[in-house]
N, C-alpha and C positions, 0 to 999 in steps of 0.2 A: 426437443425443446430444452432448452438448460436457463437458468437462470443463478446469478453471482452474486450474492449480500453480502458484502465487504465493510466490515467498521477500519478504519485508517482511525488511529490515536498515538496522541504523542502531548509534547510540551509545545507552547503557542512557541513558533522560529523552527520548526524541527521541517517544513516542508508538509506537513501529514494533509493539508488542505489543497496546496497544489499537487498533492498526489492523485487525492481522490477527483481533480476537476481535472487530473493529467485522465486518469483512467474512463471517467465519465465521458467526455472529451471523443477519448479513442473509441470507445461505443458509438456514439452518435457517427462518426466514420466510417462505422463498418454496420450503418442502418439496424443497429439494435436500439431497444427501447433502453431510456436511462434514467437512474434519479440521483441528485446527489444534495444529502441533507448538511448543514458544518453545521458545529457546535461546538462553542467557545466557551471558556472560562472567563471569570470576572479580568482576568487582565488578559493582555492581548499576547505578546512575546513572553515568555517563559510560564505562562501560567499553563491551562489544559486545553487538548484542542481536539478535536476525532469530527470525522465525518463518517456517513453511512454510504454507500454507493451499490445501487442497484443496477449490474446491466443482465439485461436478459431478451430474447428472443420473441418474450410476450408482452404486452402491456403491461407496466408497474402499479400496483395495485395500494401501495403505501411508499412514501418514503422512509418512514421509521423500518430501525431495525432495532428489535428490542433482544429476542430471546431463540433469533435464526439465522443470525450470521451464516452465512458457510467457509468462512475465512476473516481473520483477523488480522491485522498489521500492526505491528507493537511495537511504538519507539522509545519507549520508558518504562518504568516499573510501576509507578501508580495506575498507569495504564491496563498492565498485565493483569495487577489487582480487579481493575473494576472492571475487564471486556471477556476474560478470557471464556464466563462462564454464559456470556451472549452466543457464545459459538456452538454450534449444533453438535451430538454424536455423528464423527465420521468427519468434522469437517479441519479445518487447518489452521493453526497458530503461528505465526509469523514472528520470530521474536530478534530484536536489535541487542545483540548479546555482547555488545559494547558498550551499550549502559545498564545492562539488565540483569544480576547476576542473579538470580531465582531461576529455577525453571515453572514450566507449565503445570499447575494442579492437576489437569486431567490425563486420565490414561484411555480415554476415549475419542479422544481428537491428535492429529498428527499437528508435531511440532516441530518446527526447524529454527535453528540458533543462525543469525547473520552477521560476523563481526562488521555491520555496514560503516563502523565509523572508520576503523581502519581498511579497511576495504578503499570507502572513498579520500580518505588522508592518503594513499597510495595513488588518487588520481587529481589531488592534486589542493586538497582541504574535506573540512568536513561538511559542505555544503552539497555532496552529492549525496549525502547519506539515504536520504527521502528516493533517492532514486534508483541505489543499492535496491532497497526493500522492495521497491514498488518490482523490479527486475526478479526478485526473488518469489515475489505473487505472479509475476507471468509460467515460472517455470511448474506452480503447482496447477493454473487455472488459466484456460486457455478463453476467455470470454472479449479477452482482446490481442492483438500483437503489436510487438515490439516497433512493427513500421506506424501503427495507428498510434502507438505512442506518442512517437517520435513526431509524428503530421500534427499530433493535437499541439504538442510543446509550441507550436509555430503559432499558433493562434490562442493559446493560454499566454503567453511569455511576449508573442509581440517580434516583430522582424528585428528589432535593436538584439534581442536575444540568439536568435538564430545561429552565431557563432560558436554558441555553447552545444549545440545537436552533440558533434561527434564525442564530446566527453561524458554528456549525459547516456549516448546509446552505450559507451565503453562502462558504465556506474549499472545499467539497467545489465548487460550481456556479464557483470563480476558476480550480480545480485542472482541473476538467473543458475550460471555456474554454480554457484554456492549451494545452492539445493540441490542443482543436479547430483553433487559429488555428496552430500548426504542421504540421498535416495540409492545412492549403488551402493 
């Protein structure tokens, strides 16, 4: 039985909410239990945004995640400040090190650097970035895949969107790469 506590945080436009309901989404696809909490700042676009995302194999028992993350997703620096110490000994730091120039406080949690904004400005603006990262959490945590991603996008996003599939799986499979090649 495995179970995935995901906080997603960023600036309200940065995608961190369609991530977590991209991820949530793909659980429910692949008949796992899900929850997924957002949590907004006082403004909506640029202000502060994270969500929590539970998927796991048993019954979700809270949707808060306070102090057991097992993985973090970081698209900003105020962000890094306030999540990174939610994340458990042993579990994973996600950090968008295209906006983020600090690293990770702890030496008890693995951390990976994603340059997601230049990554996705390579595929074609920086509107993929959310999708970089989100690619970059499949390569550490296998609680979903890249095709359950890909099925939720269709029904988070809506069939007017559906022509964006193959650039979003190209942003997810850059995000994925990236870790890879810091793991070896």
């Amino acid at each position: 039985m495995s179970t995935s506590r995901v906080i997603c945080a960023g600036f309200g436009g940065q995608g961190v909410m369609s991530m977590g309901q991209l991820m949530t989404y793909a659980g429910m696809l692949e008949n796992k239990e899900v929850s997924w909490l957002p949590s907004y700042g006082p403004e909506m676009r640029g202000g502060t945004a994270n969500c929590s995302v539970t998927i796991s194999d048993e019954p979700v028992g809270s949707p808060i995640i306070t102090d057991d993350a097992t993985a973090a997703i970081i698209m900003n620096s105020p962000s890094l400040t306030k999540f990174q110490d939610d994340v458990i000994p042993g579990g994973v730091v996600l950090i968008n090190s295209s906006l983020i120039h600090e690293k990770c406080d702890r030496d008890d949690v693995q951390s990976y650097y994603i340059d997601a904004v230049d990554i996705s400005n390579q595929l074609g603006g920086p509107k993929f970035a959310n999708m970089v990262m989100l690619g970059a959490f499949l390569a550490i945590d296998d609680s979903v895949n890249i095709d359950s991603v890909l099925e939720a996008f269709k029904k988070v996003f809506g069939k007017s969107k559906e022509k964006f599939i193959p650039v979003n799986r190209q942003a997810l499979e850059a995000g994925y790469n990236a870790v890879m090649s810091q793991k070896n």
